[in-house]
C-alpha positions as CSV (number, residue, x, y, z in Angstrom):
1,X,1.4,5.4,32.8
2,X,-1.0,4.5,30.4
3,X,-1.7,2.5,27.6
4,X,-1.8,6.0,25.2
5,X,1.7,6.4,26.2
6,X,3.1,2.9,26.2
7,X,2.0,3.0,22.1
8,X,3.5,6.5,21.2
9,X,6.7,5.3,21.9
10,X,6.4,1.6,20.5
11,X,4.0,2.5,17.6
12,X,0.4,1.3,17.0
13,X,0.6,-1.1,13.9
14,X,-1.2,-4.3,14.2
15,X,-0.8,-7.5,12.1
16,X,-3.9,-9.2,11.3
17,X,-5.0,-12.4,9.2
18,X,-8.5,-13.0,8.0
19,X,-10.5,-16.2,9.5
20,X,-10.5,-18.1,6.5
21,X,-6.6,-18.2,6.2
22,X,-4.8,-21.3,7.2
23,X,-2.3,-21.9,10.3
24,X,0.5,-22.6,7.6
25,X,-0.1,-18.9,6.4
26,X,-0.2,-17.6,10.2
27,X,2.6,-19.4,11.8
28,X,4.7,-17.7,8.5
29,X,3.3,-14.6,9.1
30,X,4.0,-14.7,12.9
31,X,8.1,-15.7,11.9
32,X,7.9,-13.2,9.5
33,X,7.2,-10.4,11.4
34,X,8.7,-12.2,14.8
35,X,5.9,-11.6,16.8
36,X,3.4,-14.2,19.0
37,X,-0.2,-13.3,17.9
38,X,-2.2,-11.6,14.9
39,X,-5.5,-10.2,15.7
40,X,-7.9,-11.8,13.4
41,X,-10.1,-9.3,11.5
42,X,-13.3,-10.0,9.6
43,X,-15.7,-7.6,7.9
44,X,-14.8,-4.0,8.1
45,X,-11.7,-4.6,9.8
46,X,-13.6,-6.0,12.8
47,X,-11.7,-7.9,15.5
48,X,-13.5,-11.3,15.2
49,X,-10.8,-13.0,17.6
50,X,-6.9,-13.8,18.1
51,X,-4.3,-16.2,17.3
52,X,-1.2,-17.1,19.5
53,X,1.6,-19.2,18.9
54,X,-0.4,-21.3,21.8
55,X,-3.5,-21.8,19.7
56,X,-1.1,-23.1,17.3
57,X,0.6,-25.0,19.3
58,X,-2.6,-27.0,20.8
59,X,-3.8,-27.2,17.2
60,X,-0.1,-29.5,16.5
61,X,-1.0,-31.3,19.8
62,X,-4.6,-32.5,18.5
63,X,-3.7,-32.6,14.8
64,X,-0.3,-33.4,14.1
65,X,0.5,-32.1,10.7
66,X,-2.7,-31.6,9.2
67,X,-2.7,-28.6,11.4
68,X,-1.2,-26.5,8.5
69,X,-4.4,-27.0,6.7
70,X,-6.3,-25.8,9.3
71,X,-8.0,-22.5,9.1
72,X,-7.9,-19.7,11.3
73,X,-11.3,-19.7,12.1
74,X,-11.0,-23.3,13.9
75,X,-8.4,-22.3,16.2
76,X,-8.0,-19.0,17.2
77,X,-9.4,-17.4,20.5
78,X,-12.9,-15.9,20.1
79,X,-13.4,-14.2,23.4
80,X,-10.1,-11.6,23.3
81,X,-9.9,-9.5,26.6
82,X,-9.0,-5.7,25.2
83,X,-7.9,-2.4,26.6
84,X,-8.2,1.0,25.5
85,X,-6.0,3.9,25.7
86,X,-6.7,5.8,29.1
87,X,-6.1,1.6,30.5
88,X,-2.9,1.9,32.9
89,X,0.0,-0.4,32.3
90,X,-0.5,-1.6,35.9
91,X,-4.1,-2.5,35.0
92,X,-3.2,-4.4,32.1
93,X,-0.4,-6.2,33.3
94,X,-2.6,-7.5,36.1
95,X,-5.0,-8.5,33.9
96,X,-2.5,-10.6,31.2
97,X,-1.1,-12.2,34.5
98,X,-4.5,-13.3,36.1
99,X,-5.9,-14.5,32.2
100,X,-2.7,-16.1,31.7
101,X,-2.3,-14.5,27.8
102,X,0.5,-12.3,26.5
103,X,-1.4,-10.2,23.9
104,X,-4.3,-7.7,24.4
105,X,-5.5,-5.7,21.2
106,X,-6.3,-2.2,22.0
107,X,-9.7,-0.8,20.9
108,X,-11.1,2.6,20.5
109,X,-14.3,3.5,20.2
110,X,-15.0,0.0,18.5
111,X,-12.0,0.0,16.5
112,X,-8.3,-1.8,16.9
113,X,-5.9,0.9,18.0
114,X,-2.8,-1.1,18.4
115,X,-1.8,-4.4,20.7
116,X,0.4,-4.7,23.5
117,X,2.2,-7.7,24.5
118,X,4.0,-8.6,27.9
119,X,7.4,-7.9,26.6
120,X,5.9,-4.9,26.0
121,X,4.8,-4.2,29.6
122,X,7.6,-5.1,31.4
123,X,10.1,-3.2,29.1
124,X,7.9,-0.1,29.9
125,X,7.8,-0.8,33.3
126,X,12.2,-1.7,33.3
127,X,12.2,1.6,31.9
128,X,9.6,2.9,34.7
129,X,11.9,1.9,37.4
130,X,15.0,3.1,35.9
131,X,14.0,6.5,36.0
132,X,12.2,6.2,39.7
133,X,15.9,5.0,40.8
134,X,17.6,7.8,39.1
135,X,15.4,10.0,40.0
136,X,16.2,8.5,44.0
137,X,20.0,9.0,43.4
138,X,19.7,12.4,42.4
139,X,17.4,13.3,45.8
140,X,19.8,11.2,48.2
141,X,23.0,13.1,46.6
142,X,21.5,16.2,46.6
143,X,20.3,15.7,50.1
């Protein structure tokens, strides 16, 4: 299965924050929405990087509260590994699970098409496997 797929059934909207917003603004964006990571967008809606609830997280470790002050910019992950549509969920999962992140943006032709997250993965491949085992239980009955 592939990427396409995996975001025609969960959708393709993508929060995003601007650099120059602070981590008190992104860390109530993130519970608002409930999700780990916005992609951070500058001009022209260009990914310029992303922010985790890790980044944040180390951000509390060095700074303590003063964090919340803190913008974006300072703390958020510059180099973002992506995948695009015709990516497999195989390939991606290998590739969160090597890197060691939970959230890859999706780009097209230069621009964000959508982000998928681990929980996203392994749901689609739960759902994967259910069907290969149905799909064994009707061949062995029918047998």
């Amino acid at each position: 299965m592939t990427v396409k797929a995996m975001l025609s059934r969960k959708g393709s909207d993508v929060v995003t924050i601007e650099p120059a917003a602070d981590l008190a603004d992104a860390a109530n964006l993130l519970v608002e929405r409930r999700i780990g990571a916005l992609v951070v967008t500058g001009v022209d809606n260009r990914m310029v990087g992303i922010l985790s609830e890790r980044n944040i997280v180390h951000a509390f470790a060095k700074r303590g509260a003063k964090a919340l002050a803190v913008s974006v910019a300072e703390v958020m992950t510059r180099k973002v590994s992506t995948c695009c549509l015709a990516d497999t969920v195989s390939e991606i999962m290998e590739r969160m699970t090597v890197g060691k992140f939970r959230h890859m943006p999706v780009v097209e032709q230069g621009r964000l098409a959508g982000i998928v997250s681990i929980g996203d993965v392994v749901k689609w491949r739960l759902d994967e496997m259910k069907h290969e085992s149905a799909a064994l239980r009707d061949y062995i009955c029918t047998g």
